[in-house]
Every structure is written in structure tokens, then in C-alpha cells.
C-alpha positions in Angstrom: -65.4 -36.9 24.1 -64.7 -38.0 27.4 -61.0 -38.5 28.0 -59.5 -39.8 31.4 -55.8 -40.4 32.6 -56.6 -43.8 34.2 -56.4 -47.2 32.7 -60.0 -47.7 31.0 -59.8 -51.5 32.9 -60.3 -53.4 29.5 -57.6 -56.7 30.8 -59.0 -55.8 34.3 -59.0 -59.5 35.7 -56.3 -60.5 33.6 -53.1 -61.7 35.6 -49.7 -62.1 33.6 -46.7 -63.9 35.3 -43.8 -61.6 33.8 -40.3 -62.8 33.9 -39.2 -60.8 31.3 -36.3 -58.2 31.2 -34.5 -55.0 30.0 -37.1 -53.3 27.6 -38.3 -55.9 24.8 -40.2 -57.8 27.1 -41.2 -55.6 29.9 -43.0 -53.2 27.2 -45.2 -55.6 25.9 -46.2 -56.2 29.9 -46.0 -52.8 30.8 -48.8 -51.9 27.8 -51.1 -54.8 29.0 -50.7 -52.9 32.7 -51.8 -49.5 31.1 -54.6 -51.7 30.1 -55.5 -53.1 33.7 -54.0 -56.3 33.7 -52.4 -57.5 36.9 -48.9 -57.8 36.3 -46.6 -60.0 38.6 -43.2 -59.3 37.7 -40.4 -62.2 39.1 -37.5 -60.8 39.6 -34.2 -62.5 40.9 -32.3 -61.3 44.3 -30.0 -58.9 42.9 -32.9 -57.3 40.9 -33.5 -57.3 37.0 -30.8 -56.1 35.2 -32.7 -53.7 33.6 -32.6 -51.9 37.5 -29.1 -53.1 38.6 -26.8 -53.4 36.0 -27.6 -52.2 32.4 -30.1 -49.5 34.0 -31.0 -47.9 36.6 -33.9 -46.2 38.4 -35.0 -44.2 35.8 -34.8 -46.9 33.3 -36.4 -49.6 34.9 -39.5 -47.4 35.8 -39.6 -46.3 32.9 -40.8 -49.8 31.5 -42.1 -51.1 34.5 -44.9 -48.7 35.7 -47.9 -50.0 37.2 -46.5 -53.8 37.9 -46.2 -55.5 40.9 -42.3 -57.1 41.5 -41.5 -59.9 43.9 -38.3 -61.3 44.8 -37.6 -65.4 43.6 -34.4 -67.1 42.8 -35.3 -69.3 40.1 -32.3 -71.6 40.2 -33.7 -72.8 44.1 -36.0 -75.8 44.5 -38.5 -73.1 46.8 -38.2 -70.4 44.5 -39.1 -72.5 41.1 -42.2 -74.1 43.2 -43.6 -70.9 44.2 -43.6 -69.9 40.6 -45.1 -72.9 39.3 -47.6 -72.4 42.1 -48.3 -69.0 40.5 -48.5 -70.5 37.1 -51.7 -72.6 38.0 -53.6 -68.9 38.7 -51.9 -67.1 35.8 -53.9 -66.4 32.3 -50.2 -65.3 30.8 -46.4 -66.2 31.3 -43.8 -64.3 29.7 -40.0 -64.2 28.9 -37.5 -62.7 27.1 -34.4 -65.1 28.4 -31.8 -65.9 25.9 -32.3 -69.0 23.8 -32.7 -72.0 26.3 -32.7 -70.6 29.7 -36.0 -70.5 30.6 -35.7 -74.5 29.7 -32.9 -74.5 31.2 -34.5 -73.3 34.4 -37.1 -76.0 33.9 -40.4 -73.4 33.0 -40.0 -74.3 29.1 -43.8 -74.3 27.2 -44.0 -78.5 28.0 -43.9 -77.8 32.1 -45.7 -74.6 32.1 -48.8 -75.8 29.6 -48.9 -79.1 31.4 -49.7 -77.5 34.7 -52.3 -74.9 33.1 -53.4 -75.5 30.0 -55.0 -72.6 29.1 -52.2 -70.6 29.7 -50.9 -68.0 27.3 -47.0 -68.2 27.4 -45.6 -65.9 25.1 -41.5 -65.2 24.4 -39.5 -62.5 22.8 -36.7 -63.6 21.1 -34.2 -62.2 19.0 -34.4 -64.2 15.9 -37.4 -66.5 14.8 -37.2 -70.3 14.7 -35.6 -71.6 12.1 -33.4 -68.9 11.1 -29.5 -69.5 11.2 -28.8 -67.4 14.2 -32.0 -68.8 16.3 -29.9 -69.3 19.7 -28.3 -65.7 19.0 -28.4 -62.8 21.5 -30.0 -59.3 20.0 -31.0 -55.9 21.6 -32.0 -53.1 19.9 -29.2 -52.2 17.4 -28.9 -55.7 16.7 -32.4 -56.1 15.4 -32.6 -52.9 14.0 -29.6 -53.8 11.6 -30.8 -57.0 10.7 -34.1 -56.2 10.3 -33.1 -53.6 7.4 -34.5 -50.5 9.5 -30.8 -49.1 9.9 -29.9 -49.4 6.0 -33.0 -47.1 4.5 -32.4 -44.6 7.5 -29.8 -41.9 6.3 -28.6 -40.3 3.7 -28.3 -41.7 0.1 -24.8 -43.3 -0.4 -24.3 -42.8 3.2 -23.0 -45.3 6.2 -26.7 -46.7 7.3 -28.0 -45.1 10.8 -29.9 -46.6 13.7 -33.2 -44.6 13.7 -33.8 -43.2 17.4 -36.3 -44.3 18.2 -36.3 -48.3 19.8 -38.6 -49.9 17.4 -36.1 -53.6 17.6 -37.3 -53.3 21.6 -40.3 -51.5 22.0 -41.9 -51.9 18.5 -41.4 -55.7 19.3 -42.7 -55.6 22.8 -46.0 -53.8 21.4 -46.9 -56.3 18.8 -45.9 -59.2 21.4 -48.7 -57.4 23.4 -51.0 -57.4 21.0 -51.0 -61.0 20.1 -51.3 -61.4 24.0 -54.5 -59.6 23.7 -55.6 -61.5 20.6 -55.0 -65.2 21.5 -56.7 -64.3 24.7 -59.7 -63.6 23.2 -59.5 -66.5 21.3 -59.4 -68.6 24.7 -62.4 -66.9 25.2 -64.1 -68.6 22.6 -62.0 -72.0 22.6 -60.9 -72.5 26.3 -57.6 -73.6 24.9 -54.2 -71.6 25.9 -51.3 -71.1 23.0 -47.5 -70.4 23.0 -46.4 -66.9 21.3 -43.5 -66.3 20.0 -42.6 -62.7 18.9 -38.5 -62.1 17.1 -36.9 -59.2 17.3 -35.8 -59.3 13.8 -39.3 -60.2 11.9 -40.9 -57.3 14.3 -38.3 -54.6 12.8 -39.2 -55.9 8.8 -42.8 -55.6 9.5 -42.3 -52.1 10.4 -39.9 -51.3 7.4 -42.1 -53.3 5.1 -42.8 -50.6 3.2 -39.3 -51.0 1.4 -40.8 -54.5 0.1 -43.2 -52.0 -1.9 -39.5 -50.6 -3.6 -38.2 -54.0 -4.4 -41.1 -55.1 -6.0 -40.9 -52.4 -8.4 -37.2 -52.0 -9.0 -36.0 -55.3 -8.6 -33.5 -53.9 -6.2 -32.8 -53.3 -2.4 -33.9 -50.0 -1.1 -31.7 -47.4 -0.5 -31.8 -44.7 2.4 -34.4 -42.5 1.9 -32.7 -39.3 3.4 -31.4 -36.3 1.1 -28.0 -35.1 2.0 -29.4 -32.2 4.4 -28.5 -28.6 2.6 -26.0 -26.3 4.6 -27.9 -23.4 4.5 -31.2 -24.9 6.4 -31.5 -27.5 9.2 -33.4 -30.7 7.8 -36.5 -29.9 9.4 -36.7 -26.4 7.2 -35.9 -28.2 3.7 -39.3 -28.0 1.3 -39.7 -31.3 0.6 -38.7 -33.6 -2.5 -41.8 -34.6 -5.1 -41.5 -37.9 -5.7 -42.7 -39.4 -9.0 -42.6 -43.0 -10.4 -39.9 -44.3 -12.7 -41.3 -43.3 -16.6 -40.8 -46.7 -17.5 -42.5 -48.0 -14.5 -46.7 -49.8 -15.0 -48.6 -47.7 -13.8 -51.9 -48.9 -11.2 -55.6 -47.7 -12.2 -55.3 -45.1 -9.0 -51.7 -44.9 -8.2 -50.9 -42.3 -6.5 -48.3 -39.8 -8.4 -45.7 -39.7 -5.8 -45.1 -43.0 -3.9 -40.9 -43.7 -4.3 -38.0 -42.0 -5.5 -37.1 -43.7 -8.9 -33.2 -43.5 -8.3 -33.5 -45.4 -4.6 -32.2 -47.8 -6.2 -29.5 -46.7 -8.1 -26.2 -45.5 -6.8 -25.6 -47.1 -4.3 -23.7 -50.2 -2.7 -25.6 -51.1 0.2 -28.5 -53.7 0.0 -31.5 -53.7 2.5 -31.3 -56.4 4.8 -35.3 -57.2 4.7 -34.1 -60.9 4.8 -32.8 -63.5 6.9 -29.1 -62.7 6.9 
């Protein structure tokens, strides 16, 4: 098998118009770079905060290798022409603004569609329309407790943990990127652009989805999946628990013997938050 460090070119041709921020967004347009897309990233004068003030170097590179970055103050009459100049060549637009302030700025989905309709213009938020907190704030701790990942991470009748990995930004950013990838191929076919929209908070329940799997079963939230680590032997050492299914529980042609722990859901307080709050 031949396997090469460069980008295999597939978006080669491809230019995305990112004016997106901190980690959710610039992921999603950092993994369409790996992939050879042309990435023009807007930054304002002071530089994205994600360089200047809640990063730094190491950060910001760190989720914005292989882009291109230019300087425009958005809130100027110059510097919100050039961009809309840009939009007219663009195949994507992207932002991960709080609620309202890429409206606010006047590049909402009505201006930027109506100069290029085929556009792709794709947002991360942190909550989904409709929900109750749709205009909220939310970065990765915040997603990652309302999405339910920090309440089945832990130990069993513990205080619910934040896994460490950043699956609220990240994980979000990756499936934004791969909607990016799939309504552009269906522009290939149709001609016709589409507005994205990716939350924070559905992306984290789609990765801890498999807890529906316990509810459906119990009737109950599920519980942290963690045993309480022995003293003896670090976690990594323990021989791992056999999990069975509840005696009482109906039983699939093909189940497998060992999917969930029957007591998940007993003992314990804390619900899952795989809802909207």
C-alpha cells in the first residue's frame, strides 16, 4: 500500500471563505485543508482570538495548518466589500460567530446566497434551532455537559467528568466538515448551493448515542460507565468487567452476551442529559 504524508488533493480546487474561530470552526476548515481545499481565513486586525487572546501560537497553529489568513475589519464599509467580493469566487463560507453576529455584520445566509447562489455557507453553533437556549454561547465543556458526554464518563455514583478529549469542538468541527464535503457533491449533481448548520450540543449526543441503546432497555438514564479504579492497580492494569444482560431483559435472535451493565441504571441520582435541557 502506498502511503504518502501529503494531502491526496481530493477538494483540490475547492476554495472555502473561513471566518470562523477558536477550535469548533477552524477544525472543520483545517480537515477540508488536509484534504487540499484552498482555505482563505478572514481574520480581524488584532488577529483571531484563538491567536491573541484565548490562545496563542501553539494553539492557533495547531487548528490552522495549511490555511491562508488575511487581514479585514468586517465592521468597515471596505473591509465588508472585499469579502463579499470574495464570496462571488468562493464554493464555501463558514462561521462560528455567536448567535446573530454574522447578521449583525450584514453576511447572514440571505446576502451571502443572493450574491452566489451556489454557495455552501455552513455555521457552527452551539445549540440547534429551535431549542430554548438557541442564542446561547457554548465551548467545549459546555457542549460536552449538555450533550450527556460528561454524565456517563466517570465512576458509578460519582460527580460526572469531562472526557479529555474535545469531542464538543473538534468532534463538531469534523462532522460540520463532512457535511461540507457531502452537500458539495450534491452541487455537483444539482448546481444548487445549501446552508449547514452543525450544534454543538446535537454533535456531542450523536457521539454518546450509544447510551440511547441503555435507555431503551432500562427505561432509565445511563449511568457512568466507569468502575471505581482498585487501589492496588492503575486503571489501565484492571482485567476487565463481563458484562451480561439483565435476566429479565428480551433477548434479540444474535445478541451479543455482553453489551451493558444491568445495574447502569440503578443506584444512582444523576440522569443523562441526551436531551434538550
Amino acid at each position: 500500500m502506498d502511503v504518502t504524508p501529503v494531502s491526496p488533493g481530493c477538494l483540490s480546487g475547492i476554495r472555502v471563505l473561513d471566518l470562523t474561530q477558536f477550535e469548533a470552526g477552524t477544525t472543520c476548515t483545517e480537515a477540508l485543508a488536509w484534504m487540499g481545499a484552498d482555505i482563505a481565513k478572514v481574520e480581524p486586525p488584532r488577529g483571531e482570538a484563538g491567536r491573541t487572546g484565548f490562545g496563542d501560537a501553539y494553539y492557533f497553529m495547531m487548528y490552522n495548518a495549511n490555511k491562508r489568513s488575511i487581514t479585514v475589519n468586517l465592521k468597515s464599509d471596505r473591509g465588508l466589500a472585499l469579502v463579499k467580493e470574495m464570496v462571488k469566487k468562493a464554493d464555501v463560507f463558514t462561521e462560528n460567530f455567536a448567535p446573530g453576529a454574522v447578521e449583525r455584520l450584514g453576511l447572514g445566509y440571505d446576502v451571502v446566497s443572493a450574491i452566489n447562489p451556489s454557495i455552501i455557507y455552513a455555521q457552527v453553533k452551539g445549540f440547534g434551532d429551535g431549542s430554548p437556549y438557541e442564542k446561547g454561547l457554548s465551548f467545549d465543556p459546555i457542549a460536552q455537559a449538555v450533550g450527556g458526554a460528561m454524565s456517563i464518563t466517570g465512576e458509578r455514583d460519582g460527580r460526572p467528568v469531562k472526557p479529555g478529549p474535545t469531542i464538543g469542538d473538534t468532534g463538531t468541527g469534523m462532522l460540520m466538515a463532512f457535511s461540507i464535503v457531502s452537500a458539495l457533491f450534491d452541487r455537483a449533481r444539482t448546481g444548487k448551493g445549501r446552508r449547514l448548520q452543525v450544534a454543538m450540543q446535537d454533535s456531542v449526543m450523536h457521539y454518546s448515542r450509544g447510551m440511547f441503546i441503555t435507555q431503551a432497555r432500562t427505561g432509565a438514564a445511563a449511568a457512568a460507565q466507569q468502575q471505581p479504579a482498585r487501589r492496588h492497580l492503575p486503571v489501565q492494569a484492571r482485567r476487565p468487567q463481563r458484562l451480561r444482560i439483565p435476566a429479565d431483559q428480551p433477548r434479540q435472535p444474535g445478541a451479543l452476551d455482553t453489551p451493558v451493565e444491568a445495574d447502569w441504571a440503578r443506584g444512582s441520582d444523576r440522569r443523562c442529559a441526551l436531551r434538550y435541557p
